[in-house]
ROTOR-855792 format. One record per residue (C-alpha): residue in three letters; z negated, x negated, y negated. Coordinates in steps of 0.02 Angstrom, whole numbers, padded with zeros to 5 digits, always signed. Each point is the difference from the previous one (the first is absolute). Example, Ala and Ser with C-alpha at 12.3 -4.5 7.8 and 13.67 -1.06 7.14 Angstrom:
2
ALA-00390-00615+00225
SER+00033-00069-00172
This chain:
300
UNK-13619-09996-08638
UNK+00092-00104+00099
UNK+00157-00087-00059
UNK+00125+00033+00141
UNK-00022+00174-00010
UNK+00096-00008-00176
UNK+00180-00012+00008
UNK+00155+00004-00115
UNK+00175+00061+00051
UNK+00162+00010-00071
UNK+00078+00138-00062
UNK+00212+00015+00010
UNK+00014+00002-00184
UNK-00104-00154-00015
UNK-00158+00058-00062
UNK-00168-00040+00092
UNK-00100+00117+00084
UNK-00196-00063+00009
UNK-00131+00104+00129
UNK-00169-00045+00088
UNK-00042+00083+00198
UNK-00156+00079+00006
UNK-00085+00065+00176
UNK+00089-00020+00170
UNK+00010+00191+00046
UNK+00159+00092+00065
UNK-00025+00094-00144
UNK+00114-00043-00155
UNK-00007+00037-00176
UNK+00093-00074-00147
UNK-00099-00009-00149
UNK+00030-00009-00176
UNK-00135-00055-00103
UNK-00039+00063-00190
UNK+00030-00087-00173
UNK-00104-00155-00007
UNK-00010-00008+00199
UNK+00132-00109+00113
UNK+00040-00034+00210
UNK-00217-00023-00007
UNK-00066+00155-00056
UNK-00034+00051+00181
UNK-00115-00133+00019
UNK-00117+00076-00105
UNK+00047+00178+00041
UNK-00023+00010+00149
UNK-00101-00085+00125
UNK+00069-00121+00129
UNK-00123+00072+00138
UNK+00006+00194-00053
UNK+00213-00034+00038
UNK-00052-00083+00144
UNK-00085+00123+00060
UNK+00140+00165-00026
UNK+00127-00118+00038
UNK+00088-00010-00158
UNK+00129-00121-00068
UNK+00042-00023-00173
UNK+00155-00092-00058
UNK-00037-00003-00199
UNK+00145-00055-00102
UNK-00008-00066-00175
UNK+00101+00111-00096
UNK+00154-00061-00120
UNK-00080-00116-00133
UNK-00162-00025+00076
UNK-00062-00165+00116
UNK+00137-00066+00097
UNK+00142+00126-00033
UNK+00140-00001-00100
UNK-00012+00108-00162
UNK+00112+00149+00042
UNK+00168+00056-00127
UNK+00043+00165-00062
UNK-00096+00165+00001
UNK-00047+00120+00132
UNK-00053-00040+00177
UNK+00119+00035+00101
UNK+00038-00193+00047
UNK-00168-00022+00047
UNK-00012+00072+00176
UNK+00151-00109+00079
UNK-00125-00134-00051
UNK-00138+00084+00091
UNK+00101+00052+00137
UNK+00070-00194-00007
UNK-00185-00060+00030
UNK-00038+00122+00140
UNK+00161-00088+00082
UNK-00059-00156+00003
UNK-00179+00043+00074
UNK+00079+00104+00156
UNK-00082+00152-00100
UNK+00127+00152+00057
UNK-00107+00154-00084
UNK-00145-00020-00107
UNK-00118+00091-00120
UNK+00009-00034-00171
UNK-00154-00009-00144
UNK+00006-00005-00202
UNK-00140-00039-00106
UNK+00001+00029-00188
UNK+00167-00050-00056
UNK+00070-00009+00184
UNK+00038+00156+00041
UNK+00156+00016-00055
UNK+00045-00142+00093
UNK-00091+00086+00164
UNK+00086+00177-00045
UNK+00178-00083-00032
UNK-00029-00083+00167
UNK-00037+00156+00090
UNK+00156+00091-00075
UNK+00122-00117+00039
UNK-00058-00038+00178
UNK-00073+00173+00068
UNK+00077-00077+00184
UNK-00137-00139-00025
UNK-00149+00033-00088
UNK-00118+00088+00074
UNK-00152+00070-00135
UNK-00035-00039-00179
UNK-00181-00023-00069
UNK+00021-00003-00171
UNK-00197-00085-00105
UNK-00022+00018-00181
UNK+00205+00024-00011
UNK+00108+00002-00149
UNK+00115+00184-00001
UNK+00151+00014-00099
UNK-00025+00031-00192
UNK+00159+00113-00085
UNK+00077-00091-00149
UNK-00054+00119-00113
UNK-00198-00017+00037
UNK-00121-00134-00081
UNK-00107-00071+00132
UNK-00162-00045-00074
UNK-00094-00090+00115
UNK-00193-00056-00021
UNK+00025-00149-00102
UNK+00104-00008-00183
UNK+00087-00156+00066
UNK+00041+00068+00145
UNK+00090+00145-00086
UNK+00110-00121-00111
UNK+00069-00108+00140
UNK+00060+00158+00083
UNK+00072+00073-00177
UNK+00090-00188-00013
UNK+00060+00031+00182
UNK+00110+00157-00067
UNK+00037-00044-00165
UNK+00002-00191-00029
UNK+00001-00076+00175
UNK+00061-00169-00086
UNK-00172-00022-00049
UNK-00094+00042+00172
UNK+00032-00192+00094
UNK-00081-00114-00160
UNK-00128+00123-00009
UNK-00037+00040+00172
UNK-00005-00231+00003
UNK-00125-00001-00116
UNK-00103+00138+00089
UNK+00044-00107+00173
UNK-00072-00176-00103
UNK-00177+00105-00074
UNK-00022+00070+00191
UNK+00009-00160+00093
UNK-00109-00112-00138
UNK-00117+00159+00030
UNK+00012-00019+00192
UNK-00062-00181-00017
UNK-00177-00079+00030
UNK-00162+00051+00090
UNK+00064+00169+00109
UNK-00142+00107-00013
UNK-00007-00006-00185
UNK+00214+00036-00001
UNK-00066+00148+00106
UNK-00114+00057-00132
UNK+00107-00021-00144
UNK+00138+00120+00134
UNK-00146+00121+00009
UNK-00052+00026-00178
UNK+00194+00052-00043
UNK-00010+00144+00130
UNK-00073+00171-00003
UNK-00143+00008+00100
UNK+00066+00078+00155
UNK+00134-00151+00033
UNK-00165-00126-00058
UNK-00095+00059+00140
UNK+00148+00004+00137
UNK+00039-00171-00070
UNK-00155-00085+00016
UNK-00027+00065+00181
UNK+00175-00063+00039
UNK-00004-00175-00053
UNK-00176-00009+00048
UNK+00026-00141+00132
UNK+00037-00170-00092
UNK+00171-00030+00125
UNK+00079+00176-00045
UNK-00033-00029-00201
UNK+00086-00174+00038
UNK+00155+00111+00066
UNK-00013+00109-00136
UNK+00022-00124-00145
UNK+00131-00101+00097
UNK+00092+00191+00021
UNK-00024+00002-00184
UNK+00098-00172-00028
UNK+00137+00028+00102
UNK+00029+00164-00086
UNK+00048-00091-00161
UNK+00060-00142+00076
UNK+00165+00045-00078
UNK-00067+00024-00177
UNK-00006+00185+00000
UNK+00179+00021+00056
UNK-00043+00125+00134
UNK-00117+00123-00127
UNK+00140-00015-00107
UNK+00129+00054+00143
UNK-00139+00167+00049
UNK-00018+00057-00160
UNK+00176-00009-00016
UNK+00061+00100+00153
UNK-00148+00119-00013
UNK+00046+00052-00143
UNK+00205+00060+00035
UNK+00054+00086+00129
UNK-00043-00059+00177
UNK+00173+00024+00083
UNK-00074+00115+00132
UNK-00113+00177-00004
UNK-00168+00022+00094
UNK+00076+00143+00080
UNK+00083-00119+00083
UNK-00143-00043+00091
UNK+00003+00067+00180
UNK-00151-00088+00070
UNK-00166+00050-00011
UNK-00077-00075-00135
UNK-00213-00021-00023
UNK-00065-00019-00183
UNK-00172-00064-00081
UNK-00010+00012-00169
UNK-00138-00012-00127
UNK-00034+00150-00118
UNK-00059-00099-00123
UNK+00130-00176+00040
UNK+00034-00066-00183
UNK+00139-00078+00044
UNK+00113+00133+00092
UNK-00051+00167-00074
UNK-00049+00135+00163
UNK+00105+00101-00101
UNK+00162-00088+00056
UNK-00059-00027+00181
UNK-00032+00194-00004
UNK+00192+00024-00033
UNK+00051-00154+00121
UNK-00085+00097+00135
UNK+00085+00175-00055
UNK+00160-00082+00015
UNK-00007-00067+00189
UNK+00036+00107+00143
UNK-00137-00041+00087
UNK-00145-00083-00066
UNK-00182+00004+00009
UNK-00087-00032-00148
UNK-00183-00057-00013
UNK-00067-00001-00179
UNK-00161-00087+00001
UNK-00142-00041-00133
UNK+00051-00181-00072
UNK+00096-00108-00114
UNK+00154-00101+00058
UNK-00075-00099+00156
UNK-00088+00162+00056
UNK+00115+00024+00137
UNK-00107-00170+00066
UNK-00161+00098+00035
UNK+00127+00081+00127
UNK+00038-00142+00111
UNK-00077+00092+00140
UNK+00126+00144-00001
UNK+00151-00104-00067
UNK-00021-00120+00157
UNK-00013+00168+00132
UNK+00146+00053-00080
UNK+00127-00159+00010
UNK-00067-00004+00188
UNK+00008+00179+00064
UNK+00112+00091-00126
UNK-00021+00140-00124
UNK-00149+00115+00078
């Protein structure tokens, strides 16, 4: 990917806003990548010639924490779109789509809600819904279930540990690609091994996948600790706030986001269409054919 179509901008409270431009269409998206993703995760998404071709541009943003921006303060995200809407400023970008993958949707949805004079659609892949205070998430891995009980109860704990998981994840990421693509593999369910492997099947696209990777935990974990953190109190806004149309892929068997809380995501938006298909979490990724007709033409 080319370096001049990454920028940084500065926001008015003096934190630093970090995105990459992908495609030249006059169709605009913001996207907001998942936990262990940053500005790059397009460029193994989605590829350059299939935007190309439907005329799509993505604007990806690296979330608070994560690559090049500032780690954000305070719960909630209700601060969050000014910085979107900020970035959409400074590109000439008057009203744009928005998409969330994994952990950001919220950030999409919050987006939506507070501009519903701007953006346009959601598409919403693999997306994290609000969990009540009083529910225990359990998610597919036993790990995965503490950090988001130390999210609620001892969030002190969450940016040490969510370093240390930053530190393993990058000395993992080093060395020969193709076997750091195996060792990815083997920790998946088979659904998200397969969709993986056909993915980052080309040698340049693993090479933006690993450097997506590093700049995720470029800031030590700050920006995991920061999701787990906000996902896990009140967001400061309701889906039914939601006016747009929203579009939904979900896996029904994702280990990471349980279908059962995209199932009551989708109940709670006025009007979305949901499409629950067989897969882990990168199922929605054996969709790219539909999810690309749908940023260029609209909801069917």
């Amino acid at each position: 990917m080319d370096t001049e179509k990454q920028i940084t901008i500065g926001l008015p409270d003096g934190r630093h806003l970090g995105a990459a431009l992908f495609g030249s269409g006059d169709v605009p998206f913001l996207f907001f990548h998942g936990l262990g993703g940053s500005r790059l995760s397009p460029g193994w998404m989605f590829p350059a010639a299939q935007l190309q071709q439907v005329g799509v541009r993505l604007v990806a943003m690296d979330r608070p924490g994560f690559g090049l921006s500032s780690a954000g303060q305070g719960l909630g995200f209700a601060r969050y779109p000014g910085d979107a809407a900020a970035l959409a400023d400074q590109l000439g970008i008057g009203r744009f789509g928005v998409i969330g993958v994994s952990m950001g949707a919220a950030f999409a949805y919050a987006c939506a809600a507070a501009h519903p004079d701007r953006v346009t659609s959601v598409v919403i892949l693999s997306g994290m819904g609000p969990v009540p205070g009083h529910e225990r998430l359990r998610v597919g891995s036993t790990v995965d279930s503490a950090f988001w009980q130390l999210a609620r109860r001892a969030p002190w704990l969450l940016k040490p540990l969510c370093g240390l998981t930053a530190s393993m994840t990058l000395a993992a990421a080093r060395g020969d690609p193709a076997k750091v693509r195996q060792r990815l593999q083997r920790s998946m369910p088979g659904s998200d091994q397969q969709t993986l492997q056909a993915l980052l099947a080309d040698s340049e696209v693993l090479a933006v996948f690993l450097e997506d990777l590093r700049e995720s935990y470029r800031q030590k974990g700050a920006g995991m600790a920061g999701d787990l953190v906000r996902y896990s109190h009140q967001w400061g806004f309701r889906l039914e706030d939601v006016t747009q149309h929203v579009t939904l892929w979900h896996g029904t068997e994702d280990p990471k986001v349980p279908v059962e809380l995209a199932r009551r995501a989708a109940s709670k938006l006025p009007h979305c269409e949901a499409r629950f298909v067989p897969g882990g979490h990168l199922a929605a990724c054996d969709h790219l054919h539909e999810i690309m007709k749908v940023l260029a033409t609209g909801p069917a």
